[in-house]
C-alpha positions as CSV (number, residue, x, y, z in Angstrom):
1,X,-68.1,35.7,154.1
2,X,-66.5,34.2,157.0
3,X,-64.8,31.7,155.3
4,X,-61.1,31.7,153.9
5,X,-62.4,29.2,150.9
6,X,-65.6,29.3,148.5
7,X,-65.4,25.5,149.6
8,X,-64.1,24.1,152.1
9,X,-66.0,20.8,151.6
10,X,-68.9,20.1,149.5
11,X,-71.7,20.2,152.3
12,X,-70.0,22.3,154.6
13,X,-67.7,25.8,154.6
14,X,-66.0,26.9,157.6
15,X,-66.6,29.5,159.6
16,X,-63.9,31.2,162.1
17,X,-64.1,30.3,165.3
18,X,-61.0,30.1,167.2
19,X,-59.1,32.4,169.5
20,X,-56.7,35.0,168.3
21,X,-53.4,35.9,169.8
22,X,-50.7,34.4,168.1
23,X,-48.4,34.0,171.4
24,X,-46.0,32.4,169.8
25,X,-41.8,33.0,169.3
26,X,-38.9,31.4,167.4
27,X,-35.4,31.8,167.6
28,X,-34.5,31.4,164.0
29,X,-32.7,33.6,161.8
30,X,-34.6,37.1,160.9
31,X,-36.3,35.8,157.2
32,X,-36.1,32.8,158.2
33,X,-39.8,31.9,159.3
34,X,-42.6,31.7,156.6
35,X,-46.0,33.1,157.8
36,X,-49.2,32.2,156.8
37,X,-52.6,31.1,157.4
38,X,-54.4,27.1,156.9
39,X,-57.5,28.3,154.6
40,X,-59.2,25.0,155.2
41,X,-59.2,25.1,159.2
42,X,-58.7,27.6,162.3
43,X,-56.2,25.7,164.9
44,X,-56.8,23.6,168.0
45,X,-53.9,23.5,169.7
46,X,-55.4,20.5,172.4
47,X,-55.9,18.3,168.3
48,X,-53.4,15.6,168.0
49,X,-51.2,15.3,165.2
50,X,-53.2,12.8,163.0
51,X,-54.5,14.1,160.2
52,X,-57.5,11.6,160.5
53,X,-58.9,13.7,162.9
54,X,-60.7,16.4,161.6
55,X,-58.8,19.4,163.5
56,X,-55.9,17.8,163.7
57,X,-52.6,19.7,164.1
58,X,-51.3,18.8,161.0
59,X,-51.1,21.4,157.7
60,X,-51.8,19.7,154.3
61,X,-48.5,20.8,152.5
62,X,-46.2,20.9,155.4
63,X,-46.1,18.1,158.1
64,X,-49.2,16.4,156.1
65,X,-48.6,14.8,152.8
66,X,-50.5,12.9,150.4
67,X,-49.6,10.7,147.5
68,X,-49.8,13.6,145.0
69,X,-51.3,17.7,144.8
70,X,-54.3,17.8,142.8
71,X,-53.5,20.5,139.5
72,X,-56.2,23.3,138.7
73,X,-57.1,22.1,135.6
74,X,-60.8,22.9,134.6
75,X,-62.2,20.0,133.7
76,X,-59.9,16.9,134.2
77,X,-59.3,15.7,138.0
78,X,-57.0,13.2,137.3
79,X,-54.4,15.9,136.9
80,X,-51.7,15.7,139.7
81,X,-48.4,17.0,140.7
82,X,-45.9,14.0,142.2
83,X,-45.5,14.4,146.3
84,X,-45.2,11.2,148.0
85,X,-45.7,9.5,144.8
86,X,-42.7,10.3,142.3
87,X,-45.0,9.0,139.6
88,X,-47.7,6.2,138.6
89,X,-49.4,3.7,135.6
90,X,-52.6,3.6,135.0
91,X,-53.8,0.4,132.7
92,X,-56.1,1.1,129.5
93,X,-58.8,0.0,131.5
94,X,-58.6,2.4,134.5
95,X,-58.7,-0.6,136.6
96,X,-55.1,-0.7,138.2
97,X,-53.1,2.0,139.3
98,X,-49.1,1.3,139.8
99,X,-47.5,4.0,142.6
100,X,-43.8,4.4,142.4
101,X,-42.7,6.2,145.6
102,X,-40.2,9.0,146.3
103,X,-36.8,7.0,146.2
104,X,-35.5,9.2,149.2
105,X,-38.0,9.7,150.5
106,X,-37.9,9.6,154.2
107,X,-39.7,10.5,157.6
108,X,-38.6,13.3,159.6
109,X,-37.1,10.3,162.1
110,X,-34.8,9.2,159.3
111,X,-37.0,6.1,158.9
112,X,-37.3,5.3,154.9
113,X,-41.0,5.8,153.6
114,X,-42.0,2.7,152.2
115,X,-45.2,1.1,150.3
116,X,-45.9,-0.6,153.7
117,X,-46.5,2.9,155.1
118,X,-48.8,3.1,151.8
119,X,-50.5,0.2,152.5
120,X,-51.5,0.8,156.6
121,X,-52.5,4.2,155.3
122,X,-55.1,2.9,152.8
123,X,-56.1,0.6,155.9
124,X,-56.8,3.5,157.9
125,X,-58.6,5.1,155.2
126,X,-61.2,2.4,154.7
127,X,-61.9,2.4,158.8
128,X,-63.5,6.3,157.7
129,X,-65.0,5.4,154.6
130,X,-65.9,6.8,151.3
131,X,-64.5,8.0,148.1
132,X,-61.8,5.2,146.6
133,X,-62.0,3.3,150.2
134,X,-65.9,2.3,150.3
135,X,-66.5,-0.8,152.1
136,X,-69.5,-1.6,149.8
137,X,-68.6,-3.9,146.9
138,X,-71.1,-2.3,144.8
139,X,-69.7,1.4,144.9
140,X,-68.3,2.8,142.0
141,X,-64.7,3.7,141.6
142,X,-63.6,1.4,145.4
143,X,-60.8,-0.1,145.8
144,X,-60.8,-3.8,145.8
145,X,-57.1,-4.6,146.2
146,X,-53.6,-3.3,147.3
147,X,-50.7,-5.1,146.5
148,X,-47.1,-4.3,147.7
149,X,-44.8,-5.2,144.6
150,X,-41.9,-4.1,146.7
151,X,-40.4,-1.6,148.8
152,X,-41.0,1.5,147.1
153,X,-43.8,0.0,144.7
154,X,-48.1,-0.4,145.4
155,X,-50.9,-1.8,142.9
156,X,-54.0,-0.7,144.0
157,X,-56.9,-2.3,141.5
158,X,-60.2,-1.0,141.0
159,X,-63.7,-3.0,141.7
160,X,-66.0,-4.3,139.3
161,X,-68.0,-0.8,139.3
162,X,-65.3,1.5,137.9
163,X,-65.0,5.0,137.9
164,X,-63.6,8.1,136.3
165,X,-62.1,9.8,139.5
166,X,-60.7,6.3,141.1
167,X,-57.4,7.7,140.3
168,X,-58.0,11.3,141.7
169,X,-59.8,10.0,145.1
170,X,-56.6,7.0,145.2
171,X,-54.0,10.2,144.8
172,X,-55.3,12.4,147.1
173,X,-54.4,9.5,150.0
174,X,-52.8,11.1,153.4
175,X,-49.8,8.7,154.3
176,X,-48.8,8.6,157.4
177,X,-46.0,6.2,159.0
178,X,-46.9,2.4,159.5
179,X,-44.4,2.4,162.5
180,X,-46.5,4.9,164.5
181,X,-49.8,4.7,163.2
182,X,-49.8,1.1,162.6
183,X,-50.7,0.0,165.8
184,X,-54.2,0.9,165.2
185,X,-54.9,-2.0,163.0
186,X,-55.8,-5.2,164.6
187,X,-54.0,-7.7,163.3
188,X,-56.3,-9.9,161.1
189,X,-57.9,-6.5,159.5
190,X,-57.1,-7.5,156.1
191,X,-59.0,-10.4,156.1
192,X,-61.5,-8.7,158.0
193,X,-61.5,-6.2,154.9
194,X,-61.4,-8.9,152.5
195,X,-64.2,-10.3,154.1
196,X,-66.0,-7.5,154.5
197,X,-65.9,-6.6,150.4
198,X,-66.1,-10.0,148.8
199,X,-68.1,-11.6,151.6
200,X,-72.2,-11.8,152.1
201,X,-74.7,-12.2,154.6
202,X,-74.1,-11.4,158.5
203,X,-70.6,-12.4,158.5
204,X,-69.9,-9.4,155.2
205,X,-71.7,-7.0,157.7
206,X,-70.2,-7.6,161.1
207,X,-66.5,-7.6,159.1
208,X,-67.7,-4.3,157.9
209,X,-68.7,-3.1,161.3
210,X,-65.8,-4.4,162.5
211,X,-63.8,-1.7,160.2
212,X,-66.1,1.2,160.9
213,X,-65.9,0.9,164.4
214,X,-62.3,1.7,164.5
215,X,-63.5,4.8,162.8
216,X,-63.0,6.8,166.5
217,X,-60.2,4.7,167.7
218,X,-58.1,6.4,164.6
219,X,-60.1,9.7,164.7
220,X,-59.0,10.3,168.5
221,X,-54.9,8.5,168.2
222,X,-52.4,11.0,169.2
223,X,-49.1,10.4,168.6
224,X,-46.6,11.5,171.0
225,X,-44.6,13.9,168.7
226,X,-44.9,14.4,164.9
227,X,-43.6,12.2,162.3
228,X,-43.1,14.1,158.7
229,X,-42.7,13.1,155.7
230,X,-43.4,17.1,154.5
231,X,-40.7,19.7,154.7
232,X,-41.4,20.7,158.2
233,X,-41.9,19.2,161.5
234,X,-44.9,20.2,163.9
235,X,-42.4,21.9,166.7
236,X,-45.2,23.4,169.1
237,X,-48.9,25.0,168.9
238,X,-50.9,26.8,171.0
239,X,-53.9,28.7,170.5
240,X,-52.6,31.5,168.4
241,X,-50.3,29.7,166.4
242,X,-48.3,26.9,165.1
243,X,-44.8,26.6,164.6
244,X,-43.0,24.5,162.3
245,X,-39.4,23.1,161.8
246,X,-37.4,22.4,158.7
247,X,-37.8,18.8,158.0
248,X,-34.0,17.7,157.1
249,X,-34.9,14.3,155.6
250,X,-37.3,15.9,153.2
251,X,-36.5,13.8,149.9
252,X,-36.4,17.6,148.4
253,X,-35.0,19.6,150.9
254,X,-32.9,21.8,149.2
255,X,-36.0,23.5,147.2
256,X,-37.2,24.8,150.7
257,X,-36.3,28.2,151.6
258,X,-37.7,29.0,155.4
259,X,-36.5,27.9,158.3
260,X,-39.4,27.7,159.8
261,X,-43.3,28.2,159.1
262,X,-45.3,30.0,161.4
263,X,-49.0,29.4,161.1
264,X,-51.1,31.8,162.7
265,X,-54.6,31.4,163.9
266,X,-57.7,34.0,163.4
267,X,-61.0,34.3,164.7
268,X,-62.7,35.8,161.0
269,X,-61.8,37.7,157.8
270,X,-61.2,41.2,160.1
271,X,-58.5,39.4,161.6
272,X,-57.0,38.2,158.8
273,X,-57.7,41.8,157.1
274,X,-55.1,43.2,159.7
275,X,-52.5,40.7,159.6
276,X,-52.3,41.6,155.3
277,X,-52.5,44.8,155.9
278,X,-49.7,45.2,158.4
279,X,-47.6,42.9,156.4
280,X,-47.4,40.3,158.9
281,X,-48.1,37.5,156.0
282,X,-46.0,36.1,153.4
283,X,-49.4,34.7,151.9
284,X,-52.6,34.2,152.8
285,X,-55.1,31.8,150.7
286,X,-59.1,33.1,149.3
287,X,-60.3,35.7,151.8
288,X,-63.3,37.4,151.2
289,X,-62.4,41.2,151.4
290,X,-64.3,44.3,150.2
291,X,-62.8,46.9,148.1
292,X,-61.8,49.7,151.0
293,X,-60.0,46.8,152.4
294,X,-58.1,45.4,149.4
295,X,-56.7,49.3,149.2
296,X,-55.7,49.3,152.3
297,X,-53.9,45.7,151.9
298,X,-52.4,46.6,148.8
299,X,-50.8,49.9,150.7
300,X,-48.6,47.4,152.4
301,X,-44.5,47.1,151.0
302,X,-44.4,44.1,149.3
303,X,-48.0,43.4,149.2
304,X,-49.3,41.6,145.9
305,X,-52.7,40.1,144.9
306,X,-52.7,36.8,142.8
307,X,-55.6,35.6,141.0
308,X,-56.7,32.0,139.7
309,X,-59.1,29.9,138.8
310,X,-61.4,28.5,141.1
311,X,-64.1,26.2,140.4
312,X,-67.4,26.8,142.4
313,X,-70.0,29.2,141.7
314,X,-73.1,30.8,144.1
315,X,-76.4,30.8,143.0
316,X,-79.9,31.6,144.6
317,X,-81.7,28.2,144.6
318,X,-85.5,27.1,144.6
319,X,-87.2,24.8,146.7
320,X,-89.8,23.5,143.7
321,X,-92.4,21.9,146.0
322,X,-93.6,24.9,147.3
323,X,-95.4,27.2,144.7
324,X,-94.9,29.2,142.4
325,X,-91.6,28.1,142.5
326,X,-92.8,24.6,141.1
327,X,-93.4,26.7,137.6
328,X,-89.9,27.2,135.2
329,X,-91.6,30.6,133.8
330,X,-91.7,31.7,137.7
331,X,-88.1,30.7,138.0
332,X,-87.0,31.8,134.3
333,X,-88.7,35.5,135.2
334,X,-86.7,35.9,138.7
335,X,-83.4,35.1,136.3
336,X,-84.5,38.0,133.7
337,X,-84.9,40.7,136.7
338,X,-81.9,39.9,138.8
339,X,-78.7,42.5,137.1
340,X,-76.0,40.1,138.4
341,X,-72.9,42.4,137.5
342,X,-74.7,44.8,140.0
343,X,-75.5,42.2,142.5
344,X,-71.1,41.1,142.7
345,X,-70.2,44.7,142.5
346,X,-71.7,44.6,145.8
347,X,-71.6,41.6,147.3
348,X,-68.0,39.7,145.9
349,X,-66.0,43.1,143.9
350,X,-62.8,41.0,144.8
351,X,-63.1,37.6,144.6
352,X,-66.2,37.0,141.7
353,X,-67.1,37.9,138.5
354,X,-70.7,37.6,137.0
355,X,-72.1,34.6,135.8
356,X,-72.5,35.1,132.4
357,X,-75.4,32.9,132.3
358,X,-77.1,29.7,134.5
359,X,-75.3,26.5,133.5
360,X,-74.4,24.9,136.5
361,X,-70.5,25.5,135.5
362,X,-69.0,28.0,136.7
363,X,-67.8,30.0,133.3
364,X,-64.2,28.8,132.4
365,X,-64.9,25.2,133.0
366,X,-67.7,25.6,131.4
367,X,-66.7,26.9,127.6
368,X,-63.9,24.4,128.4
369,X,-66.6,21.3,128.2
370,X,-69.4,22.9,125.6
371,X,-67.2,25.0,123.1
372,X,-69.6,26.8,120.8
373,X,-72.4,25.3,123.3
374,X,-72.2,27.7,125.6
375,X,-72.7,30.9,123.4
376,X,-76.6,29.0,123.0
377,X,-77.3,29.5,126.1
378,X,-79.9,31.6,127.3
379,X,-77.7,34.7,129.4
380,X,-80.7,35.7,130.8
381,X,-79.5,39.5,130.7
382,X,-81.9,41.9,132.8
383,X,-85.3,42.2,130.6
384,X,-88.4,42.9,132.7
385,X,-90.5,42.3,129.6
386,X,-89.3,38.6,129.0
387,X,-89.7,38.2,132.8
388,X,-93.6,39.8,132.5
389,X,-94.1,37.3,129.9
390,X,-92.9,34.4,131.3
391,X,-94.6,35.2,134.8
392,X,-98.2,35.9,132.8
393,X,-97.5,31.8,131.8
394,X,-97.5,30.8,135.1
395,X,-100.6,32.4,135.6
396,X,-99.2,35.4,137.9
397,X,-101.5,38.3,138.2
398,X,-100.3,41.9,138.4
399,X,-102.3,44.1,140.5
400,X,-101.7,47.6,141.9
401,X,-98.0,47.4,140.3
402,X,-97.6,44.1,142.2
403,X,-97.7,40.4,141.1
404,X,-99.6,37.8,142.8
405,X,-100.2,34.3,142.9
406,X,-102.8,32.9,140.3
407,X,-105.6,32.8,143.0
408,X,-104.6,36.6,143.7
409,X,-103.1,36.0,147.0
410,X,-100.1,38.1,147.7
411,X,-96.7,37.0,146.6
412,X,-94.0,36.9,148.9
413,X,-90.5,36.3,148.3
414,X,-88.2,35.6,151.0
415,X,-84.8,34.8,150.4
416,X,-82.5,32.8,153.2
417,X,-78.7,33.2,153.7
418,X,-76.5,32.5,156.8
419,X,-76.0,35.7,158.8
420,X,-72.2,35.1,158.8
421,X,-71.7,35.2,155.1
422,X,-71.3,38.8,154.5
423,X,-71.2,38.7,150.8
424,X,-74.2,36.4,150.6
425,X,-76.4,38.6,152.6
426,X,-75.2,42.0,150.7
427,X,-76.3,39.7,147.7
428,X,-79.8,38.8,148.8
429,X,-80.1,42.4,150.1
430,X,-79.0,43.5,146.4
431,X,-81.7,41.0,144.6
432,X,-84.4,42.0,147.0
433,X,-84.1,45.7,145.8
434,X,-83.8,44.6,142.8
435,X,-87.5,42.6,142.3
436,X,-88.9,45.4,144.6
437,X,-88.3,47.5,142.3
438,X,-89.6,45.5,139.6
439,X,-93.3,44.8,141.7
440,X,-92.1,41.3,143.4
441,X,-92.3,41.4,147.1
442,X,-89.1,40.3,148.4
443,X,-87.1,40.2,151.5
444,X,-84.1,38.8,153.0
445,X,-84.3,36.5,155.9
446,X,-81.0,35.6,157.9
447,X,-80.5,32.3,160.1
448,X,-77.9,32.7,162.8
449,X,-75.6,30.8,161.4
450,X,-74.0,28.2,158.7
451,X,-75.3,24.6,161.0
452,X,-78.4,26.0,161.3
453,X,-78.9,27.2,158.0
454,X,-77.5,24.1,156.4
455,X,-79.7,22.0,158.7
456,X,-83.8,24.3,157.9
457,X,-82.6,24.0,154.0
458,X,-82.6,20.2,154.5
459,X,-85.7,19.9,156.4
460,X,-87.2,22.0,153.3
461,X,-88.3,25.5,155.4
462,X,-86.8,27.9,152.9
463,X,-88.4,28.6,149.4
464,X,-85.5,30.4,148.5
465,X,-82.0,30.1,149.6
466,X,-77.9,30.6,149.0
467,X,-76.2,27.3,147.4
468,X,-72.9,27.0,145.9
469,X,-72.7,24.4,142.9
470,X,-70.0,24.1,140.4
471,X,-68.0,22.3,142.4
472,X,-65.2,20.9,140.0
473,X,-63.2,19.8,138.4
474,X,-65.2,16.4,138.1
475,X,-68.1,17.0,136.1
476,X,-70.0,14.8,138.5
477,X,-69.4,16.9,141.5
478,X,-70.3,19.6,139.3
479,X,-73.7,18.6,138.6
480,X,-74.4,16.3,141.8
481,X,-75.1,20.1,143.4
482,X,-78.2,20.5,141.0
483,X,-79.3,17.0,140.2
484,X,-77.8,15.3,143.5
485,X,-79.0,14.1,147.2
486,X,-80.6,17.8,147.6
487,X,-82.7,17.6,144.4
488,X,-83.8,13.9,145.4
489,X,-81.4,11.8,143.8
490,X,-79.9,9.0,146.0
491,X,-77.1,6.4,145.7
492,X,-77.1,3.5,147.9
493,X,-75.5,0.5,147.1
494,X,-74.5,0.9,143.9
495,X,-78.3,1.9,143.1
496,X,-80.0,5.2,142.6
497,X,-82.9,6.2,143.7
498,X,-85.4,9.1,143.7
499,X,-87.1,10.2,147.2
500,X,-89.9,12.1,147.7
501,X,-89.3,16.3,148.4
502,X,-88.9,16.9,152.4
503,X,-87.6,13.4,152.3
504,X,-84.1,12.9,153.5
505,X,-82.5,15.9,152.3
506,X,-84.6,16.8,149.5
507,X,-84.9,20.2,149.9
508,X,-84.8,21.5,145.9
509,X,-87.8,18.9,145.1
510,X,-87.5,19.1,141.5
511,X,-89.6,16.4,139.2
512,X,-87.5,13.0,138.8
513,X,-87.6,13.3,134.7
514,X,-88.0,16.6,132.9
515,X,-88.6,17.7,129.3
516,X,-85.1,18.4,128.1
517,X,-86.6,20.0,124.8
518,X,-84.4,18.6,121.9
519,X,-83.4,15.8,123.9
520,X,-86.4,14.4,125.1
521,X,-87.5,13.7,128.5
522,X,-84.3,12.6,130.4
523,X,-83.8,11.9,134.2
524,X,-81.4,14.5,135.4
525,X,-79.8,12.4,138.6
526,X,-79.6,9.5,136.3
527,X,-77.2,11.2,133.8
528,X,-75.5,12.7,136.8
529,X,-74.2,9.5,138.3
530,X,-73.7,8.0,134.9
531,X,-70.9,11.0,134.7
532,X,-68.7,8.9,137.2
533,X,-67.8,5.6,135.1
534,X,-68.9,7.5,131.5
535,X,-65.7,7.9,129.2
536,X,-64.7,11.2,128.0
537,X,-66.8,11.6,124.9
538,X,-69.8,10.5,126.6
539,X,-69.2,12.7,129.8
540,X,-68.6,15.6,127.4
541,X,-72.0,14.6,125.9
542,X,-74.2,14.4,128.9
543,X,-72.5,17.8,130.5
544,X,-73.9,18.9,127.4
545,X,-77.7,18.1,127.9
546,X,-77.2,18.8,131.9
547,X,-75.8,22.2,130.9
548,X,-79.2,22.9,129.0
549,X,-81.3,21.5,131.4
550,X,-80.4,24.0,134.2
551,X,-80.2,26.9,131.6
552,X,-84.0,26.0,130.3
553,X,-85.3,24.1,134.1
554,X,-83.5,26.6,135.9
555,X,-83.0,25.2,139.3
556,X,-80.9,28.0,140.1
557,X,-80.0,31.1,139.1
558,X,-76.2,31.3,139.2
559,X,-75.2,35.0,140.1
560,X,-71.0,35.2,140.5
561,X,-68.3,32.3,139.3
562,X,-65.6,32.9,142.5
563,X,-61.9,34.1,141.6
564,X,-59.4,32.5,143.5
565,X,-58.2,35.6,144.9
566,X,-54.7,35.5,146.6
567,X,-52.9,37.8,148.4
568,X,-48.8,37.2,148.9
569,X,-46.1,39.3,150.3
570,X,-42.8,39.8,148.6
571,X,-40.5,41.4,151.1
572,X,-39.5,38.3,152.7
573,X,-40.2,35.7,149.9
574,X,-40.5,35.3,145.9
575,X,-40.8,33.5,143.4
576,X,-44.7,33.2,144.2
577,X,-47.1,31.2,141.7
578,X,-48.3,33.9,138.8
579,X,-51.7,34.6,138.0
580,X,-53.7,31.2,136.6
581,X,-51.1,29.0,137.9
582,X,-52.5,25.3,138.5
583,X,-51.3,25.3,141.5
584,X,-52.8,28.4,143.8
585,X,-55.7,26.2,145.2
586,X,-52.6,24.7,146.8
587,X,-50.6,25.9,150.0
588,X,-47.7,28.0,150.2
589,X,-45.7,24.3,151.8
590,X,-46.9,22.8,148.4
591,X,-45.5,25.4,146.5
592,X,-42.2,25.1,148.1
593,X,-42.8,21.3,147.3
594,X,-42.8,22.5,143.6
595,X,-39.5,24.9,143.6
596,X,-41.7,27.8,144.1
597,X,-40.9,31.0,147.7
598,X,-37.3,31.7,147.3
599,X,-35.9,33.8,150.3
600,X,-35.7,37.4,149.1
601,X,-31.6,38.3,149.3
602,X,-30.8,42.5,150.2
């Protein structure tokens, strides 16, 4: 796949497309320069240095910092490693958060970072919207008020409609300085803000529009030269490659061992594939690579894989208002015939292993959150009998060693992925053998690329396509794949709703309320948004009856849970992460945050 991250976001993975020479040089001392690759963009070397912008030329980890790193645990988001942020309260309630800054913690000009830079950077964030900085009143888990309590000291309080990730979405705030970047904000916008979540009528909406239309005005600011708060300094970038400088005002500077960081650019995983296997990296983050390849890499001195946790999963989803994929024993029979430790041998050798069954979750998270549950589970191992039987009760007909539809019309399966995503289409390819071989028609059908792909699965033209769910560690990302805006299930204003299938972006079209067996007819979506204010027990609850509904509903199959598969280079550095660590969905500058990449000594 063409992509250096099973997610990049939750809508939308990246695919390369940049140019690839690296063209660049440094003067600093021979081990002295850190190389690597950003996972979650290629470079754009006309991007300003704002991370608001979406290519910007700054590198989460490095020149970019947040309030906090997210951990890797499996099931709780709120866990965090201090950056900005030495450490914070949270009261009983989850309604306030207290952020106690880094002491010394200062900008790469020697300025000191203060809660004022805090504060103009939760400004900014509301002018782009969403997550803890939702203009609407009635969104769960915004942020109604920030309060500077001093220098080094922010309260940021909760709305009335609370959430369960309001302190994960508050700690994952990029700051950036108020004495560069504060310029943006017109000087009654908190008012405005106030006015805009408190107020009502026209006057609430224009203050709101008021706020979104800075949106591009922020988006498009480039500063003249970088201001870091990281442990490097954006010193130049072009379009192979950006170089960085040591940050001397880091607040932790002496757990930094480079000089410098080089950041090199690549047009796709072949690229990438070279650069590890002619040692060129010190470490480069998920990669897609087949088994010849890894060899190869692993041939190189010093060359080492890591592997960790990583919580998304693929799966082969249904469009359920078109037939016969509106039947579960159609969808329950595909699941019996599909071998899915034959389908990742092929398609993900490296970076998957097979999903031991269809829960929504990918594996570890999952016997994390249902114990004993998850053993009661159907696995849905390979059994063409159970799948004959279940496609006889939805009135299938097998003729001439073939099945066809109840009124004896041929059966075709066709089964979409994005020509780009190598392992998705050796997949399909795999799964289509597979049910030939077991009398369903099947073929694989390839759209030229992710946009467009993305864009016919919305309008509802595929009866069967690629979609990765799973995406934790919040169990209501994890299920808002399955029982989300693609199954139907909308939230607007504080209030969901259920649309129509082929209505705005209901492309799985499943019914609103299903028969969950032993507990009773339940509204999927509705549980699923309850997850995001519900307290632990009663998330642990409905993840429970969720689970169970995509095992016995089957919405999906899910065919591999992804392996955060790393690859790192020790004859520069050490002291890399080891296997599992919480922190390898990180980058390499994070880990340097963190004491980790020592400077290897002759």
């Amino acid at each position: 796949m063409k992509r250096l991250a099973a997610i990049a976001a939750l809508a939308a993975i990246a695919t390369a497309t940049a140019c690839g020479s690296t063209g660049t040089t440094d003067t600093a001392t021979a081990g002295g320069v850190y190389t690597t690759i950003d996972g979650s963009k290629q470079i754009n070397a006309s991007a300003p240095i704002n991370p608001f912008n979406p290519v910007g030329s700054v590198f989460s980890g490095y020149n970019g910092m947040a309030l906090a790193w997210p951990k890797n645990d499996p099931i709780d988001p709120n866990q965090y490693y201090p950056a900005i942020a030495s450490s914070w309260t949270v009261s009983p309630d989850q309604r306030e958060v207290v952020i106690h800054l880094q002491p010394n913690a200062r900008w790469s000009d020697g300025k000191p970072v203060t809660s004022e830079d805090v504060r103009v950077s939760i400004g900014l964030a509301y002018t782009q919207g969403g997550t803890a900085y939702a203009l609407d009143p009635k969104a769960a888990g915004a942020a109604a008020d920030i309060q500077v309590l001093d220098g080094k000291t922010v309260r940021i309080t909760q709305g009335a409609n609370r959430s369960s990730m309001f302190l994960s979405n508050l700690l994952s705030t990029v700051v950036v300085p108020a004495h560069v970047f504060g310029r943006l904000l017109p000087g009654d916008f908190w008012s405005t803000l106030k006015l805009a979540q408190t107020g009502s009528g026209q006057a609430a909406e224009r203050a709101k529009s008021r706020i979104t239309g800075l949106a591009e005005k922020v988006i498009g600011f480039a500063p003249p030269h970088d201001v870091s708060a990281g442990p490097f300094v954006l010193e130049r970038v072009n379009p192979g490659a950006a170089l960085l400088r040591r940050n001397p005002y880091f607040y932790n500077s002496r757990a930094i061992a480079p000089d410098k960081v080089k950041v090199l650019n690549y047009t796709g995983n072949e690229q990438i594939w070279n650069y590890l296997i002619s040692g060129r990296l010190d470490n480069a983050p998920f990669t897609s690579v087949p088994t010849a390849v890894m060899e190869r890499i692993q041939e190189a001195r010093g060359s080492r894989v890591v592997r960790g946790y990583s919580p998304v999963s693929t799966a082969m989803a249904f469009n359920q208002a078109h037939k016969p994929y509106d039947n579960a024993h159609v969808r329950r029979a595909l699941a019996y015939l599909i071998d899915r430790a034959q389908v990742t041998r092929i398609a993900s050798p490296e970076g998957g292993t097979p999903a031991a069954t269809t829960s929504g979750i990918h594996a570890k998270a999952a016997r994390a959150w249902l114990g004993d549950g998850f053993d009661r589970l159907d696995p849905y191992r390979v059994d063409p009998a159970k799948a004959a039987a279940e496609l006889r009760a939805a009135g299938m007909v097998l003729r001439g060693g073939r099945w066809a539809m109840p009124d004896g019309k041929p059966w075709k399966v066709q089964i979409h992925v994005p020509a780009s995503f190598s392992d998705w289409v050796s997949a399909a390819k795999s799964i289509s053998s597979q049910l030939v071989d077991h009398g369903v028609d099947a073929t694989v059908v390839t759209a030229a690329d992710y946009t467009l792909y993305l864009g016919e699965l919305a309008d509802g033209k595929y009866d069967v396509g690629f979609w990765l769910i799973g995406l934790g560690p919040s169990p209501y990302n994890i299920f808002q794949r399955l029982f989300g805006q693609a199954n139907g299930w909308q939230m607007f204003g504080g209030r969901l709703r259920h649309v129509a299938p082929g209505t705005e972006g209901n492309w799985m079209g499943g019914p609103q309320v299903v028969d969950a067996g032993a507990d009773g007819r339940v509204d999927p979506g509705e549980l699923t948004a309850r997850l995001n204010f519900a307290s632990p027990q009663e998330q642990k609850h409905i993840v429970g009856v969720l689970a169970r509904i995509a095992n016995q509903q089957v919405p999906v199959i899910q065919l591999w849970d992804y392996v955060n598969t790393q690859f790192v280079n020790t004859s520069r550095y050490t002291a890399f992460p080891p296997d599992d660590d919480e922190s390898l969905r990180l980058s390499s500058g994070v880990w340097m945050q963190l004491g980790m990449i020592k400077k290897r000594h002759a």
